[in-house]
N, C-alpha and C positions, 0 to 999 in steps of 0.2 A: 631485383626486379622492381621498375616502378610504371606505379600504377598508371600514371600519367605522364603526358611528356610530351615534347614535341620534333618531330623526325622527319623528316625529308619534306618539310614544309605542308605537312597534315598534322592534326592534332592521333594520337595512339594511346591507346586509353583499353586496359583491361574491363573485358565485359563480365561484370557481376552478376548476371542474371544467369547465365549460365554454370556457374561455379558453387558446388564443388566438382561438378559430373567435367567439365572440361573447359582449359583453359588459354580465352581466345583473345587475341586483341584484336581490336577495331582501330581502322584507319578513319577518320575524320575529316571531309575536306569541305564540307557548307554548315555555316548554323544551324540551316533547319535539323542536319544531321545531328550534329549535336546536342538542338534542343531537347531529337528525339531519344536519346541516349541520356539524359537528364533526365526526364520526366520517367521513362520506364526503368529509372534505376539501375542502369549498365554504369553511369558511374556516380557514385554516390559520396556522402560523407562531406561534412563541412569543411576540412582546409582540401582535400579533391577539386569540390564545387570550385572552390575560392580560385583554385587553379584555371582549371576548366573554363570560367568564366573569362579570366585575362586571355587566356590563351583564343576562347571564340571570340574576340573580340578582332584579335590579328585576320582572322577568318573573312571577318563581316567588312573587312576593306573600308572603314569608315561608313558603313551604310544604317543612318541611325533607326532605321526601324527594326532591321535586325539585331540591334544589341538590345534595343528596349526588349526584344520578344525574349532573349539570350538572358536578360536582368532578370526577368519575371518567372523565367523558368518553374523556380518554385522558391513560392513565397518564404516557406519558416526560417532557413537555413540565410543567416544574413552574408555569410560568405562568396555565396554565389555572386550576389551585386557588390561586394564589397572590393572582388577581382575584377568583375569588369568595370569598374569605375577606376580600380588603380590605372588598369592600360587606356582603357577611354579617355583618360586626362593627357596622353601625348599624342591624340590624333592629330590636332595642328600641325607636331612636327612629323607626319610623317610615317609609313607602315615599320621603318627600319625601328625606329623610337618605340611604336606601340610593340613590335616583339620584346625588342628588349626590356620593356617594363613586363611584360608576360612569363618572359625568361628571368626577370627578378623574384616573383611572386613564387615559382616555382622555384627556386633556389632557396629563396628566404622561408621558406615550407621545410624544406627538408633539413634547413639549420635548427628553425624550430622545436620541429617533433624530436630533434636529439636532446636540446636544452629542453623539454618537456619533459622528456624522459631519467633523465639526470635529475633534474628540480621535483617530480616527486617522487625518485625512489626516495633522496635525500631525507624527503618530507614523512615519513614511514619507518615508523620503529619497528625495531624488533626483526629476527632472523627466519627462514624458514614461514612467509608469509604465507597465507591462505586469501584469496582475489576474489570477489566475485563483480563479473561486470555483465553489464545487457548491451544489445545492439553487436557493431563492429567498430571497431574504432583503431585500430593497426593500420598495417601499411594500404589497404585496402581504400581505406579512408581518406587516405590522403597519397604523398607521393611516395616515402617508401616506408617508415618508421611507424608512425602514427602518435594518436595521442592516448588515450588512456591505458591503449593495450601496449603502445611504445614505453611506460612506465614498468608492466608487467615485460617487457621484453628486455628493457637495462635489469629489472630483478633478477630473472632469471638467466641472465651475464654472468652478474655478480655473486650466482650461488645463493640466493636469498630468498628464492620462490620456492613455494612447497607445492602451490596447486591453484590453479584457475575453476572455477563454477562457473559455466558461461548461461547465463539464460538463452534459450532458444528463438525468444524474439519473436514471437507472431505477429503480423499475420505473415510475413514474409523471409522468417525465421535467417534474418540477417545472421543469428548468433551459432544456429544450428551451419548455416552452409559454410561462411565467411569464416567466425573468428573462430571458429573448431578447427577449419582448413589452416590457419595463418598458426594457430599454437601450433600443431600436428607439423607443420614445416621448422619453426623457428626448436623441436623439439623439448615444448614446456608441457610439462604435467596437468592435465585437466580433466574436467567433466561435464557433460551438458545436462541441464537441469531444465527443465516446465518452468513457466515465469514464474506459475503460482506457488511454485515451491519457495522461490527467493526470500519472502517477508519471513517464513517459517525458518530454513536452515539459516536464516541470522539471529530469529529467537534463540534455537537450539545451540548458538556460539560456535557454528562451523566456520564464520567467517572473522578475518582481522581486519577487513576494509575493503570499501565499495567501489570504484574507480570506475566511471564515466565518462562518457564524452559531452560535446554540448553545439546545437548548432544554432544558438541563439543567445546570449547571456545581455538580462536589461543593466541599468544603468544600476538597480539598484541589488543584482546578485542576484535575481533569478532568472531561470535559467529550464530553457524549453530544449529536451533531447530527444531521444527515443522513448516512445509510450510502454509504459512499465518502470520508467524512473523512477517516478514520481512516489508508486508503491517502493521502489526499494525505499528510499531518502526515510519513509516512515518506518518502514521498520528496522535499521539500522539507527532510528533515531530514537524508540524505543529498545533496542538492545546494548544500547551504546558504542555503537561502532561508527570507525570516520567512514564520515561519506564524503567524497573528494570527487568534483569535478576537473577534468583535464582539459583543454581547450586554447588554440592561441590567441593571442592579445587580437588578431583581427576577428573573433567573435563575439568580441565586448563590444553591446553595441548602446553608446551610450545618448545616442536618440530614441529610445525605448525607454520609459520612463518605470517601467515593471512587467512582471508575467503577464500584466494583466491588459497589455500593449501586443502582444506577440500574437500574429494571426497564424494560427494551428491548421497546418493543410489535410483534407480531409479525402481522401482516397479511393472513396466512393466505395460500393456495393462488392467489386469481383474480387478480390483481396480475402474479402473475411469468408463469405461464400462456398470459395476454392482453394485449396491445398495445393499449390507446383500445377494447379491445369485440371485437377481432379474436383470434382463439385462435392460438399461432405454437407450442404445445408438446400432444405425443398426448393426445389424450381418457384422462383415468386418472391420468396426470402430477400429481405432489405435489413443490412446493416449501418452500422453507425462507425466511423472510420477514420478517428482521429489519428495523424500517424507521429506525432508528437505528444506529449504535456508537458505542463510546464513544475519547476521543482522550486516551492519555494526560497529564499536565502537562509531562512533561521533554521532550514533542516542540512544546508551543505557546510560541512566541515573547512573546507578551504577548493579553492579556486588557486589553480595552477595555470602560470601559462609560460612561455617560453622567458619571460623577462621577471618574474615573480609570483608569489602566493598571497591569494588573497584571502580576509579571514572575510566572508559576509556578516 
């Protein structure tokens, strides 16, 4: 199955928001559609975005205000503008030109997340591994493999996975709906954990390494992903465990000169609030709703991407 793609001259694209309860895809045929299916998270994940992007681009029939609106979507995830500038660069020649750079991105995606996957089981001693990772980051994420949890799916090929600890991800509990659904399919052994449990059972040495994804990485290795990283990276950093970012080479984004460059999109109030549509905090209630942070370099073990490891 993949998550994105493009079919009978529409973009089709699995809607994440509905999932795990039922699984729908969307046909796609104006930006604004799009944009809107971007912004409310029906498709999510940095090399997705990265797709996404090229692909609304074919959409927007060279009309440059819709690809600016299409760029901007959202801000953290540098892939998003990083696809639609791939395809925007053969608008000159042409709609035929700008798919098949769209159609590139999206291919060159799915060779990736294999060579991700490969490169760091590789990077990972030792047999019968114990995983913990936050957010989604599998096929979900991207076009069909993924990245971080694409690592834990060649493991678990190769008979080398013992068991996943998925954080559940608040506020939007990507980990609880997404990667518990995406193990439950690919049939790998797991468990969903409270985030707040994560820093603890890597004290207690339940874990052999941390596997992440990343929708931002600066020039100088850090590296803004899903909020709750940040806590992991410290306490694998104090128990001694790798923390290992997964991510492809188009997330390095080396006009960002540090974390401290990376604008963090903020999600506003209805997110932390409400639970799936259910209110669990007083009418009135204002929260604070960062949906990234950022992970500094001297806490990440190595940085993977489809062409190499990187030590920060």
């Amino acid at each position: 199955m993949r998550t994105i793609d493009w079919v009978d001259d529409a973009v089709e694209l699995v809607d994440q928001t509905l999932l795990p309860d039922k699984l729908v895809m969307l046909r796609i045929h104006t930006v604004a559609e799009l944009v809107e299916a971007i912004q409310r998270l029906a498709v999510r994940g940095a090399p997705a975005l990265g797709v996404a992007g090229a692909l609304g681009v074919v959409l927007a029939d060279g009309d440059s205000a819709q690809i600016a609106a299409l760029r901007a979507a959202r801000p953290t995830a540098v892939n998003l503008a990083w696809g639609v500038d791939r395809a925007a660069a053969r608008l000159a020649e042409g709609r035929e030109a700008v798919l098949a750079a769209a159609l590139k991105v999206r291919d060159d995606d799915l060779a990736a997340c294999r060579a991700m996957g490969e490169r760091g089981a590789g990077l990972l001693e030792g047999d019968r591994l114990r995983i913990m990772t936050v957010c989604n980051t599998g096929g979900l994420a991207a076009v069909e493999r993924g990245t971080a949890l694409g690592v834990v799916q060649t493991l678990h090929e190769r008979g080398r996975l013992a068991e996943v600890l998925a954080l559940e991800t608040r506020p939007l509990l990507q980990g609880a709906r997404l990667t518990t659904w995406e193990l439950a399919r690919m049939g790998a052994p797991h468990r969903l954990i409270a985030d707040s449990a994560g820093p603890y059972l890597l004290a207690r040495g339940e874990v052999d390494a941390v596997l992440i994804g990343a929708d931002r990485i600066a020039a100088n290795g850090d590296t803004a992903n899903k909020i709750g990283s940040y806590a992991l990276a410290l306490g694998a950093e104090r128990a001694g465990v790798p923390f290992v970012v997964v991510a492809p080479e188009s997330t390095i984004d080396p006009g960002t000169p540090s974390g401290d460059h990376i604008e963090i999109e903020d999600r506003g109030d209805e997110e932390i609030v409400n639970v799936r549509g259910v209110r669990v905090a007083p009418e009135g209630t204002r929260a604070l709703n960062p949906a990234f942070d950022v992970t500094p370099h001297d806490l990440i073990s190595a940085i993977v991407t489809e062409q190499r490891v990187i030590r920060p």
